[in-house]
PQR file with spaces between the fields and no chain letter, atoms N, CA, C, O and H, PARSE charges and radii, in Angstrom:
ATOM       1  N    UNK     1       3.670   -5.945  -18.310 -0.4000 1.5000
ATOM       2  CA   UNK     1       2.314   -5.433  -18.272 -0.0000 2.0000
ATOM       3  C    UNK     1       1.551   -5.961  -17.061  0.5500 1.7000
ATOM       4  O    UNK     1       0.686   -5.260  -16.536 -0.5500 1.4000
ATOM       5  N    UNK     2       1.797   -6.966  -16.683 -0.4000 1.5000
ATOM       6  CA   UNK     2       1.387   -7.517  -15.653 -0.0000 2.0000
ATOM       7  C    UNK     2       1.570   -6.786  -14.309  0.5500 1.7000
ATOM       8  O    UNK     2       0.772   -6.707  -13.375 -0.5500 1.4000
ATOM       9  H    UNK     2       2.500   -7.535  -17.110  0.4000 1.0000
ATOM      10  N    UNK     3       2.646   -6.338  -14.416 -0.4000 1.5000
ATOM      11  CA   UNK     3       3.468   -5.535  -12.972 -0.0000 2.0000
ATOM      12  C    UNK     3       2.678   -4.449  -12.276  0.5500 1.7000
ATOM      13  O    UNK     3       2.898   -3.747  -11.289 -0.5500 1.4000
ATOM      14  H    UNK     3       3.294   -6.402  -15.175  0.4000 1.0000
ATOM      15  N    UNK     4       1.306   -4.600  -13.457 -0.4000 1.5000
ATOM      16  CA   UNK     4       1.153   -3.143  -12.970 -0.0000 2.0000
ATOM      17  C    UNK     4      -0.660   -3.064  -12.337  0.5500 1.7000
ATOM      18  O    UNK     4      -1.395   -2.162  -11.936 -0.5500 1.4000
ATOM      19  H    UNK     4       1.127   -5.171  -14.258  0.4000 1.0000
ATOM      20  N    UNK     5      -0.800   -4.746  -12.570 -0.4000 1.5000
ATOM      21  CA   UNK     5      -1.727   -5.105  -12.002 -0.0000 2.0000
ATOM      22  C    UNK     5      -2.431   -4.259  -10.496  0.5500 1.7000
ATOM      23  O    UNK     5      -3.615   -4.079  -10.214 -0.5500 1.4000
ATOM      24  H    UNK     5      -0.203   -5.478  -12.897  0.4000 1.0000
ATOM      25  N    UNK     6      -1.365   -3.922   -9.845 -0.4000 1.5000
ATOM      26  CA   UNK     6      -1.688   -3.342   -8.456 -0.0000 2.0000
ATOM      27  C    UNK     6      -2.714   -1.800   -8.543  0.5500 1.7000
ATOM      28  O    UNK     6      -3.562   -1.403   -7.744 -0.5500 1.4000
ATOM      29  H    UNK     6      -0.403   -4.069  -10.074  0.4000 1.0000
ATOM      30  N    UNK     7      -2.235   -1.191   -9.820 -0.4000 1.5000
ATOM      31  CA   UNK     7      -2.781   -0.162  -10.322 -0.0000 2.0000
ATOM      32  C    UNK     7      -4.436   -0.717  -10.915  0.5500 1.7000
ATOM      33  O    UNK     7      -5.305    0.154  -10.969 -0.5500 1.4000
ATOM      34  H    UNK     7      -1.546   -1.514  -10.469  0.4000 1.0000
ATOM      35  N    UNK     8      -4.755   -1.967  -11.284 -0.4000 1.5000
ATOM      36  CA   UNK     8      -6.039   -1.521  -11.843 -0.0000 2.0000
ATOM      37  C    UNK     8      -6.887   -2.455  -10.518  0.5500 1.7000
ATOM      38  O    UNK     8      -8.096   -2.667  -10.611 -0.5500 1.4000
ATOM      39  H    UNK     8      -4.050   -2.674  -11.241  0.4000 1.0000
ATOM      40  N    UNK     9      -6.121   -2.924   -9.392 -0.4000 1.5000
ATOM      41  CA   UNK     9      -6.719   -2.972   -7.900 -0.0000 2.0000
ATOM      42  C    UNK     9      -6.800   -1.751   -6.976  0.5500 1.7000
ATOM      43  O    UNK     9      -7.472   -1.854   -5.950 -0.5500 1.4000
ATOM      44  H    UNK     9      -5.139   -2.752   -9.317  0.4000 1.0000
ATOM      45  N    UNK    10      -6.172   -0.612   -7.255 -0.4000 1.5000
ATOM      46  CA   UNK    10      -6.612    0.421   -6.931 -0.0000 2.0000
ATOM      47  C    UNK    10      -7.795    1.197   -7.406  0.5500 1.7000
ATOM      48  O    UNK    10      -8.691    1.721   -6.744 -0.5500 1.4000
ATOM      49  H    UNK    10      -5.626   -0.529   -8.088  0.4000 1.0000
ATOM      50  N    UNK    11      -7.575    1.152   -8.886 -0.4000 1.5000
ATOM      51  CA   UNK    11      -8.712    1.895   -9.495 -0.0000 2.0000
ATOM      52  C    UNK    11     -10.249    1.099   -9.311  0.5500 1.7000
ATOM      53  O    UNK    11     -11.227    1.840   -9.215 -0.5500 1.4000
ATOM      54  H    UNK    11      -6.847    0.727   -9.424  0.4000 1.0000
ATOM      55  N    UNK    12     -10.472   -0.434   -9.260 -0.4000 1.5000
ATOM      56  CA   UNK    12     -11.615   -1.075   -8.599 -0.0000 2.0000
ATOM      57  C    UNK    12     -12.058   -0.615   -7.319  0.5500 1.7000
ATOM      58  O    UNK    12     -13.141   -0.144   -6.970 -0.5500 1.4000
ATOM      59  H    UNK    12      -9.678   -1.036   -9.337  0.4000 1.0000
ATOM      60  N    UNK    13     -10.721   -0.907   -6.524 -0.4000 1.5000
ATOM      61  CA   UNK    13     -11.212   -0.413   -5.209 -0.0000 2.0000
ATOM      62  C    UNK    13     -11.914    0.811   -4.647  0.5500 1.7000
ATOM      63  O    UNK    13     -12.941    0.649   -3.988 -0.5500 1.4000
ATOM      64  H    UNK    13      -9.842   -1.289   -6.807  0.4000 1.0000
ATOM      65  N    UNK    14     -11.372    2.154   -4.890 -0.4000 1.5000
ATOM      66  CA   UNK    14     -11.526    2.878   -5.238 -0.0000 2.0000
ATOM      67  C    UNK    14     -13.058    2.934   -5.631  0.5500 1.7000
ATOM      68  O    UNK    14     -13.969    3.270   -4.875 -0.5500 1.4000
ATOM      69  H    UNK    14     -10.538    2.286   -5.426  0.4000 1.0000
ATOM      70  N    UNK    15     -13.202    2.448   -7.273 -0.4000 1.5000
ATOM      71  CA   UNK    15     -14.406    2.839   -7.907 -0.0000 2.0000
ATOM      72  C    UNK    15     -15.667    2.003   -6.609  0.5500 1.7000
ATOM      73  O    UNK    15     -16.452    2.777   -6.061 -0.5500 1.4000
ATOM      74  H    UNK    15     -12.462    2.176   -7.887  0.4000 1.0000
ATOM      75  N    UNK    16     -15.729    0.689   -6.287 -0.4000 1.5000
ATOM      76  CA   UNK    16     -16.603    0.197   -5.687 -0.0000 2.0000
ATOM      77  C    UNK    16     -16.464    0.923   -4.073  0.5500 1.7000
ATOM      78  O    UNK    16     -17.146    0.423   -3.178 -0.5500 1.4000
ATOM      79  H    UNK    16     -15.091    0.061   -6.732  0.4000 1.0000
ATOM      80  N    UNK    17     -15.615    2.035   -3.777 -0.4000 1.5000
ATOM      81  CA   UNK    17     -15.962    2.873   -1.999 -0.0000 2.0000
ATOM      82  C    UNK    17     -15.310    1.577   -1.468  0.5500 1.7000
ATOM      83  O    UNK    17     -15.745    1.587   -0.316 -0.5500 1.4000
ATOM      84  H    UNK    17     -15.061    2.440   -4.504  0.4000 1.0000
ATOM      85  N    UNK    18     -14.651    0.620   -1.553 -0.4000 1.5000
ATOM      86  CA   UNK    18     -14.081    0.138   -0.585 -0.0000 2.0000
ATOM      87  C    UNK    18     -12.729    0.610    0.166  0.5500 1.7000
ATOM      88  O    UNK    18     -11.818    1.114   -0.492 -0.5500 1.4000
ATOM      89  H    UNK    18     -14.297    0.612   -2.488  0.4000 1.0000
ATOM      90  N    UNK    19     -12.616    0.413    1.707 -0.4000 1.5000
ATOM      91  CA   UNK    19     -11.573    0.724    2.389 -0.0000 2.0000
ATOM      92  C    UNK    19     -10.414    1.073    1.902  0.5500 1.7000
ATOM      93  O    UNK    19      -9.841    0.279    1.155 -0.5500 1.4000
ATOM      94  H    UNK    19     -13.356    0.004    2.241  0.4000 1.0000
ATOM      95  N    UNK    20      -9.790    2.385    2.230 -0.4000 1.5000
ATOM      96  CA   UNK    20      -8.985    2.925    1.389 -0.0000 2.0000
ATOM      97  C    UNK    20      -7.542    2.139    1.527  0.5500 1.7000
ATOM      98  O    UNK    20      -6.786    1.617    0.707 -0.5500 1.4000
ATOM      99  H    UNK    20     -10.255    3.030    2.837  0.4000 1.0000
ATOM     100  N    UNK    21      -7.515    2.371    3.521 -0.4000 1.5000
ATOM     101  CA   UNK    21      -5.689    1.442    3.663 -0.0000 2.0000
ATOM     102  C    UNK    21      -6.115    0.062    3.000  0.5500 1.7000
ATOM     103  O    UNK    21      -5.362   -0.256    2.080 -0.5500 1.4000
ATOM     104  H    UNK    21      -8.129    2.795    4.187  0.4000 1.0000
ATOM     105  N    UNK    22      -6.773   -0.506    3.163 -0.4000 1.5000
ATOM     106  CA   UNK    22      -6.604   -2.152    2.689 -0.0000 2.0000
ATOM     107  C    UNK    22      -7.044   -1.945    1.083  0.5500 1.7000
ATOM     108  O    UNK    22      -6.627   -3.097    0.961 -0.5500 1.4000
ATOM     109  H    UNK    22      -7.384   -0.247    3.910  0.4000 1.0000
ATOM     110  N    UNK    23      -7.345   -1.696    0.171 -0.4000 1.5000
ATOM     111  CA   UNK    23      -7.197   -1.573   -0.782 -0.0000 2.0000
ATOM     112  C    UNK    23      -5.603   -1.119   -1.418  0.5500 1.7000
ATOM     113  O    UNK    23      -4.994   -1.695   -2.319 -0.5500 1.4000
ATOM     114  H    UNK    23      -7.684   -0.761    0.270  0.4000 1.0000
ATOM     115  N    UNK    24      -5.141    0.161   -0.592 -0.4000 1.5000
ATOM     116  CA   UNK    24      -3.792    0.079   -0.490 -0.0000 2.0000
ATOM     117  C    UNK    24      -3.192   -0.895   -0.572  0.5500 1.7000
ATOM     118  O    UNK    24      -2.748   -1.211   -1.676 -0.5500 1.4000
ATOM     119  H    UNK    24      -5.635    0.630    0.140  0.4000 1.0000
ATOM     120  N    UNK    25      -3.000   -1.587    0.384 -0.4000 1.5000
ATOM     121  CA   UNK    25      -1.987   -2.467    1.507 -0.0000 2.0000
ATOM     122  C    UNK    25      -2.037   -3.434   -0.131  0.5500 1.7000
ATOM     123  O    UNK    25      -1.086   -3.483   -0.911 -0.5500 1.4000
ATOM     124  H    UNK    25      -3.361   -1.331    1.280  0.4000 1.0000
ATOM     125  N    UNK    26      -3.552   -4.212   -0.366 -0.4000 1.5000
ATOM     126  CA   UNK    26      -3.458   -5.268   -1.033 -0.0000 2.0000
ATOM     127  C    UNK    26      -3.349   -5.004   -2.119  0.5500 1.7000
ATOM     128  O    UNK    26      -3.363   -6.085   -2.708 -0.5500 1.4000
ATOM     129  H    UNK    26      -4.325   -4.173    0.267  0.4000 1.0000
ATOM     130  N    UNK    27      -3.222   -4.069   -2.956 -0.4000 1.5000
ATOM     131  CA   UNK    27      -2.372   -3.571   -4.666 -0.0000 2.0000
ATOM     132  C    UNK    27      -0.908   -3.635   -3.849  0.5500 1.7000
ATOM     133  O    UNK    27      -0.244   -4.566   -4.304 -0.5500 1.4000
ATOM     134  H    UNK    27      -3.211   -3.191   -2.477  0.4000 1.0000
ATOM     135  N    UNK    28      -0.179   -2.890   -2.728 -0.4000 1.5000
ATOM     136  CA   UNK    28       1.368   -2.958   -3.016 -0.0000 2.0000
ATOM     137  C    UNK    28       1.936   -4.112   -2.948  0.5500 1.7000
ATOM     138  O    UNK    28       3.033   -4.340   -3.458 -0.5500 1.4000
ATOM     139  H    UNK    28      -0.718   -2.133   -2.358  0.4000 1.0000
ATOM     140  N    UNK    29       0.797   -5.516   -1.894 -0.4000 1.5000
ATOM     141  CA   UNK    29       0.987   -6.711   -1.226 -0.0000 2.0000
ATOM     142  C    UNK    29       1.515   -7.494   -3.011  0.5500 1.7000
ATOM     143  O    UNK    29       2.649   -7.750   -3.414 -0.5500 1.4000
ATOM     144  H    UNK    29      -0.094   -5.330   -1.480  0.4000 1.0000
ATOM     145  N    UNK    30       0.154   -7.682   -3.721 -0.4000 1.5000
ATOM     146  CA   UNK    30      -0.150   -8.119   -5.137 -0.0000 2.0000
ATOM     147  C    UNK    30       1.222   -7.374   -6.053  0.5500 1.7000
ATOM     148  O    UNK    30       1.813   -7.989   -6.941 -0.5500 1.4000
ATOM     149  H    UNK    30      -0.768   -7.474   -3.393  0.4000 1.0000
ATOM     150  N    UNK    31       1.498   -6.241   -5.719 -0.4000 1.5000
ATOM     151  CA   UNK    31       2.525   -5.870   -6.815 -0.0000 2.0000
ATOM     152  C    UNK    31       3.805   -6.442   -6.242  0.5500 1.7000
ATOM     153  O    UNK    31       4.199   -7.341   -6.986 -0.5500 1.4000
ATOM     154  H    UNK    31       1.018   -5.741   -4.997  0.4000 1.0000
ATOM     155  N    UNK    32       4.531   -6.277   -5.295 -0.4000 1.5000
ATOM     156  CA   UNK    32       5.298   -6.798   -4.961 -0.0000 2.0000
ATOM     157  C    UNK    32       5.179   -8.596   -5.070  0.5500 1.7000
ATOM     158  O    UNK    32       6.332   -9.025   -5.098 -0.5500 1.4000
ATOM     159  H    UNK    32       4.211   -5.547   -4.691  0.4000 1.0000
ATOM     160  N    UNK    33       4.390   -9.489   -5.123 -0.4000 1.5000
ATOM     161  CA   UNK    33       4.316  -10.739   -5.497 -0.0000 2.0000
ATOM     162  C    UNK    33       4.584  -10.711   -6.789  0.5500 1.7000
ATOM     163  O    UNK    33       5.582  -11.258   -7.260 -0.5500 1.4000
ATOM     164  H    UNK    33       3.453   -9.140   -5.100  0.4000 1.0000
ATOM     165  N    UNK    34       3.773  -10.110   -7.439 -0.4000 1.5000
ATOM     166  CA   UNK    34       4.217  -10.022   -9.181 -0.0000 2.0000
ATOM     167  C    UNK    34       5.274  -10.112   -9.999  0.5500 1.7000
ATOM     168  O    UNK    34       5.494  -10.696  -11.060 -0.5500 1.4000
ATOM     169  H    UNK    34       2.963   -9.665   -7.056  0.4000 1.0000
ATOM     170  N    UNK    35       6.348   -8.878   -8.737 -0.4000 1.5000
ATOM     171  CA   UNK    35       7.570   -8.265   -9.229 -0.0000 2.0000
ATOM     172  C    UNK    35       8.389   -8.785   -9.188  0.5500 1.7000
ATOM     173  O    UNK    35       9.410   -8.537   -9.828 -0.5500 1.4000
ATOM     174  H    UNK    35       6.170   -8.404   -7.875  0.4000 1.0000
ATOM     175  N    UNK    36       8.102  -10.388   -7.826 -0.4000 1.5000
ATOM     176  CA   UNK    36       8.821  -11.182   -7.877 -0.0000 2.0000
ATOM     177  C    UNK    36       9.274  -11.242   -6.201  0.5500 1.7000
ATOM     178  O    UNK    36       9.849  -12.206   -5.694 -0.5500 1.4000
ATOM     179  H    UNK    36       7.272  -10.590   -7.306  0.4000 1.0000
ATOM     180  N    UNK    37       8.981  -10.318   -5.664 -0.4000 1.5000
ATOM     181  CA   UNK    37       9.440  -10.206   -4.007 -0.0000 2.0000
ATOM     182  C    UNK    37       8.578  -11.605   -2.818  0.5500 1.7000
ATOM     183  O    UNK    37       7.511  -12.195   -2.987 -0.5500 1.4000
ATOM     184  H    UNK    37       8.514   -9.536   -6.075  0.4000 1.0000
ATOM     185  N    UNK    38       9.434  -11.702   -1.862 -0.4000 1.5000
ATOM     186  CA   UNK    38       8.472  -12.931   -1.045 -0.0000 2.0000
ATOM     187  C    UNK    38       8.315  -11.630   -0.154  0.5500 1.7000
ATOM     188  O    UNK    38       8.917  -10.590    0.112 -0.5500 1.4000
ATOM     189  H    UNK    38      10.301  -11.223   -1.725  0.4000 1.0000
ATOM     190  N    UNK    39       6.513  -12.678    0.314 -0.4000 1.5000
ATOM     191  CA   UNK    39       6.426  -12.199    1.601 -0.0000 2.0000
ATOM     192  C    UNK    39       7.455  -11.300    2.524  0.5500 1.7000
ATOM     193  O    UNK    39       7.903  -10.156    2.459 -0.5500 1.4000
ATOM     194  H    UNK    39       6.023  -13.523    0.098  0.4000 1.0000
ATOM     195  N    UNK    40       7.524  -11.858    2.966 -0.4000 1.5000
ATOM     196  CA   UNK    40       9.156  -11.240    3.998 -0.0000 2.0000
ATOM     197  C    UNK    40      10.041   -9.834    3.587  0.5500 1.7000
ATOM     198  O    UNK    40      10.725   -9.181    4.375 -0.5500 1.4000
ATOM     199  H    UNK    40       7.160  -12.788    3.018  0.4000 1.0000
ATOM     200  N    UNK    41       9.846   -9.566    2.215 -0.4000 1.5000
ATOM     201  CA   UNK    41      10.724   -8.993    1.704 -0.0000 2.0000
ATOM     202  C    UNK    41       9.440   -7.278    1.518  0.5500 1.7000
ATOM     203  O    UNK    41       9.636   -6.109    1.850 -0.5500 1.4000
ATOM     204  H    UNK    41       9.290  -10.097    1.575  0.4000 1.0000
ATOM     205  N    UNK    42       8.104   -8.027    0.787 -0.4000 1.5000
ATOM     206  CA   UNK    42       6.776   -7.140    1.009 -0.0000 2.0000
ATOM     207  C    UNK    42       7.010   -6.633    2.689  0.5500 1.7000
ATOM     208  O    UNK    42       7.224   -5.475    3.045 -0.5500 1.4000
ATOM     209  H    UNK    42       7.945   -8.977    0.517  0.4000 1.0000
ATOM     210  N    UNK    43       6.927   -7.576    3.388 -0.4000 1.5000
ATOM     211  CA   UNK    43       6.755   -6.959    4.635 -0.0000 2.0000
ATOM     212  C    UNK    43       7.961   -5.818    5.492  0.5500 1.7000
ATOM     213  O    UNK    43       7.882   -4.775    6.140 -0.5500 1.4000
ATOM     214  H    UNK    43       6.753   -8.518    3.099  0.4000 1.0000
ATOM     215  N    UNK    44       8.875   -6.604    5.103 -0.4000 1.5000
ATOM     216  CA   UNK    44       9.690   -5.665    5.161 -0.0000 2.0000
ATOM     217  C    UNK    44      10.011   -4.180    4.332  0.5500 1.7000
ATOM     218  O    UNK    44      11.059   -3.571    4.544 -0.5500 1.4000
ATOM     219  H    UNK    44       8.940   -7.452    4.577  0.4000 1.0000
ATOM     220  N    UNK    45       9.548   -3.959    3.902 -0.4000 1.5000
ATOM     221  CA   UNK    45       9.590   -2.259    2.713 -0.0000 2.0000
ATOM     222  C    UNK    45       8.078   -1.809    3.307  0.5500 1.7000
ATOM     223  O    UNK    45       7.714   -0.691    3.672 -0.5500 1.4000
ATOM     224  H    UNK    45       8.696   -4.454    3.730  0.4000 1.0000
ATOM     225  N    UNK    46       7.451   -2.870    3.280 -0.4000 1.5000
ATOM     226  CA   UNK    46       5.958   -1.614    3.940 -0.0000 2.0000
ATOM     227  C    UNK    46       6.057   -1.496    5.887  0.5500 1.7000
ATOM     228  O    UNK    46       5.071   -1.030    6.458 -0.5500 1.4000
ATOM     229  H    UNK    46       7.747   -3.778    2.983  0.4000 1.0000
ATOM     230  N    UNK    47       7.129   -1.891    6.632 -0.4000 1.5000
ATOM     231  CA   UNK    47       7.385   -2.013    7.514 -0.0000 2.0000
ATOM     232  C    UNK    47       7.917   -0.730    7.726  0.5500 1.7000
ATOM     233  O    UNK    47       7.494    0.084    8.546 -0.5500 1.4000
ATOM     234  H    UNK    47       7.930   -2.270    6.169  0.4000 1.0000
ATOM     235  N    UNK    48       9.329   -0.508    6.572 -0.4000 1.5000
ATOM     236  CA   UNK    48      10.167    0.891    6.577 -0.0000 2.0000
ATOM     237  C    UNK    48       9.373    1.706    6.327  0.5500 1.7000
ATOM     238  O    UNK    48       9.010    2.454    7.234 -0.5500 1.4000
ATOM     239  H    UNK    48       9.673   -1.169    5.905  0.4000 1.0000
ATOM     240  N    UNK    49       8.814    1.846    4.979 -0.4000 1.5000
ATOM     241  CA   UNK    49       7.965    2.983    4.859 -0.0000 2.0000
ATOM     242  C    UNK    49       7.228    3.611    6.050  0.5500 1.7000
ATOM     243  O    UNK    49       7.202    4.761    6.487 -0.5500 1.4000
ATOM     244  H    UNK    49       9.109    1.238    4.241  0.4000 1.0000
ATOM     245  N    UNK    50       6.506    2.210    6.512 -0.4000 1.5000
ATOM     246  CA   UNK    50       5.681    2.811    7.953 -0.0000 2.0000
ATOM     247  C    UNK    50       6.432    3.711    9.128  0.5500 1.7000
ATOM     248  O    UNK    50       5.896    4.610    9.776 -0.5500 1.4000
ATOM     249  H    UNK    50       6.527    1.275    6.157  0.4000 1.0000
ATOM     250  N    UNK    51       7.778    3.259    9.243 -0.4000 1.5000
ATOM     251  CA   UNK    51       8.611    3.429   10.067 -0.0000 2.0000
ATOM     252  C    UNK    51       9.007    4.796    9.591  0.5500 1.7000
ATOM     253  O    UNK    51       8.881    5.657   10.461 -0.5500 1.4000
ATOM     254  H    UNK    51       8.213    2.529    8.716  0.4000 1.0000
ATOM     255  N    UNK    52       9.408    5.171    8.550 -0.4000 1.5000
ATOM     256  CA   UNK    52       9.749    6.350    7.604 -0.0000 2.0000
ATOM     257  C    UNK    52       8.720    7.754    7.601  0.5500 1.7000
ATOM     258  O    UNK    52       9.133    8.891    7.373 -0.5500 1.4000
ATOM     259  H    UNK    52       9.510    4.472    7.843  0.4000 1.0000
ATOM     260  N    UNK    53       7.768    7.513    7.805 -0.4000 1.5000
ATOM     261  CA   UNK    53       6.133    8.209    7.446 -0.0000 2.0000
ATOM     262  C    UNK    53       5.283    8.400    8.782  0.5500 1.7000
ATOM     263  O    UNK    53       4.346    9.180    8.955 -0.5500 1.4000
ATOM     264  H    UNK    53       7.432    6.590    7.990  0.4000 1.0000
ATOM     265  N    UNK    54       5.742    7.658    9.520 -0.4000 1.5000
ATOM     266  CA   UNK    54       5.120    7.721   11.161 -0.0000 2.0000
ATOM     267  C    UNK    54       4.665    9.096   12.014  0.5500 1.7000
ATOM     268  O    UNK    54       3.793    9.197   12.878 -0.5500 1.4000
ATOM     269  H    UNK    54       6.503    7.024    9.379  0.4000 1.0000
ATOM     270  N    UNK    55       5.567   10.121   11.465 -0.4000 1.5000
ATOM     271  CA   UNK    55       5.394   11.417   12.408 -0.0000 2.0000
ATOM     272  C    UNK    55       4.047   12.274   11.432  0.5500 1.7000
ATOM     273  O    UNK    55       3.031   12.853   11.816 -0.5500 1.4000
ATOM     274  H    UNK    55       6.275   10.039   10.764  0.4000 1.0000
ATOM     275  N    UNK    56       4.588   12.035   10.095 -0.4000 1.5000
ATOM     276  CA   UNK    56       3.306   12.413    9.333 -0.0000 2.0000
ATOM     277  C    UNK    56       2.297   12.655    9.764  0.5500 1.7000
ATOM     278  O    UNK    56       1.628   13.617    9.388 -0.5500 1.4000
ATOM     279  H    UNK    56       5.414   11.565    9.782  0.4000 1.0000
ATOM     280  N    UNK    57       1.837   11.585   10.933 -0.4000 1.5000
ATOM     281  CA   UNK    57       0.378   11.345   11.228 -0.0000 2.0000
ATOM     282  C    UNK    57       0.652   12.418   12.324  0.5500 1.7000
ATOM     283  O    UNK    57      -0.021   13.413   12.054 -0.5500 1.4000
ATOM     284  H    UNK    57       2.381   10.803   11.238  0.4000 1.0000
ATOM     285  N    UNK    58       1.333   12.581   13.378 -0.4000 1.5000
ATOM     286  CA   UNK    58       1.265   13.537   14.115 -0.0000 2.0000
ATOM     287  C    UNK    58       1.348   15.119   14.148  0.5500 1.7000
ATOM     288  O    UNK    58       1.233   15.934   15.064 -0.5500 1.4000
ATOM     289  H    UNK    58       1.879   11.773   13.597  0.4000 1.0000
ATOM     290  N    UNK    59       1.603   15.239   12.735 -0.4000 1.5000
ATOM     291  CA   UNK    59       1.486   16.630   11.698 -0.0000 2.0000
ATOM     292  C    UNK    59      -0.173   16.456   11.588  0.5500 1.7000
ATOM     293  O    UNK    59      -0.774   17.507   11.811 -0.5500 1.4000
ATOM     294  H    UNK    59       1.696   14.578   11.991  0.4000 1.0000
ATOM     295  N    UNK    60      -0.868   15.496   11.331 -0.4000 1.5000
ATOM     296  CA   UNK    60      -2.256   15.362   11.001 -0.0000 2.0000
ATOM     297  C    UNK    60      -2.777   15.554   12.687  0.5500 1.7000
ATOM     298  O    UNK    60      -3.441   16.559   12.939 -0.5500 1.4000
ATOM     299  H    UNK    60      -0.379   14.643   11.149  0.4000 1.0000
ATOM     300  N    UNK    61      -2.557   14.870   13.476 -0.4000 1.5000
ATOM     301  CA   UNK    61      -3.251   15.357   14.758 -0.0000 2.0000
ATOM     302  C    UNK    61      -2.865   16.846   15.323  0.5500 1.7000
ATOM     303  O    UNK    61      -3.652   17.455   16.047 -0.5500 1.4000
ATOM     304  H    UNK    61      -2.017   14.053   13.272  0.4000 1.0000
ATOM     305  N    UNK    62      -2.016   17.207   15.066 -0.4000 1.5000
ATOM     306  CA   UNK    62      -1.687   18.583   15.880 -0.0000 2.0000
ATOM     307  C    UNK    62      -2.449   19.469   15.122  0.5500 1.7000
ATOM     308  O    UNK    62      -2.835   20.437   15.778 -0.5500 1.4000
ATOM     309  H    UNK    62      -1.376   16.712   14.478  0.4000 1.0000
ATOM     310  N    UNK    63      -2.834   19.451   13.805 -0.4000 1.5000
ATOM     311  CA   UNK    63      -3.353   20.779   12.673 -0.0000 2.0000
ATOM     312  C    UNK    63      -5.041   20.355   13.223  0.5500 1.7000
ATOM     313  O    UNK    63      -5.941   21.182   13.070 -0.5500 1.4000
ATOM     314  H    UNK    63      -2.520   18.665   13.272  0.4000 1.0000
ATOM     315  N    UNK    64      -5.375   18.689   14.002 -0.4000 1.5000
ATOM     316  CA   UNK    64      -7.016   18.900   14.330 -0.0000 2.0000
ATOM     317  C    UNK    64      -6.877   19.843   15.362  0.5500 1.7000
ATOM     318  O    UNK    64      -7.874   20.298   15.922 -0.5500 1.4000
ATOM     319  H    UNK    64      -4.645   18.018   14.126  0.4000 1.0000
């Protein structure tokens, strides 16, 4: 039940208008500590993802 902590740091964040990526970043940062992952291991999976998802954004600049 705990694991899922990252989910009710989204829904705060969220509710109080704070910054959307860092509200992000710090629920997957917090869930991954939870789940049991180090540092290093967080950084590394939101590293890939980034790496994975990258052109995305250039689908978003070409459609401005």
């Amino acid at each position: 039940m705990i694991k899922l902590f990252g989910v009710l740091i989204i829904v705060v964040g969220f509710a109080l208008k704070l910054d959307t990526i860092s509200v992000v970043l710090t629920a997957g940062v917090v869930t991954g500590i939870v789940g049991g992952l180090n540092f290093n291991e967080i950084l590394t999976i939101l590293g890939e993802a980034f790496v994975k998802n990258r052109y995305m954004t250039v689908l978003y600049l070409l459609l401005a």
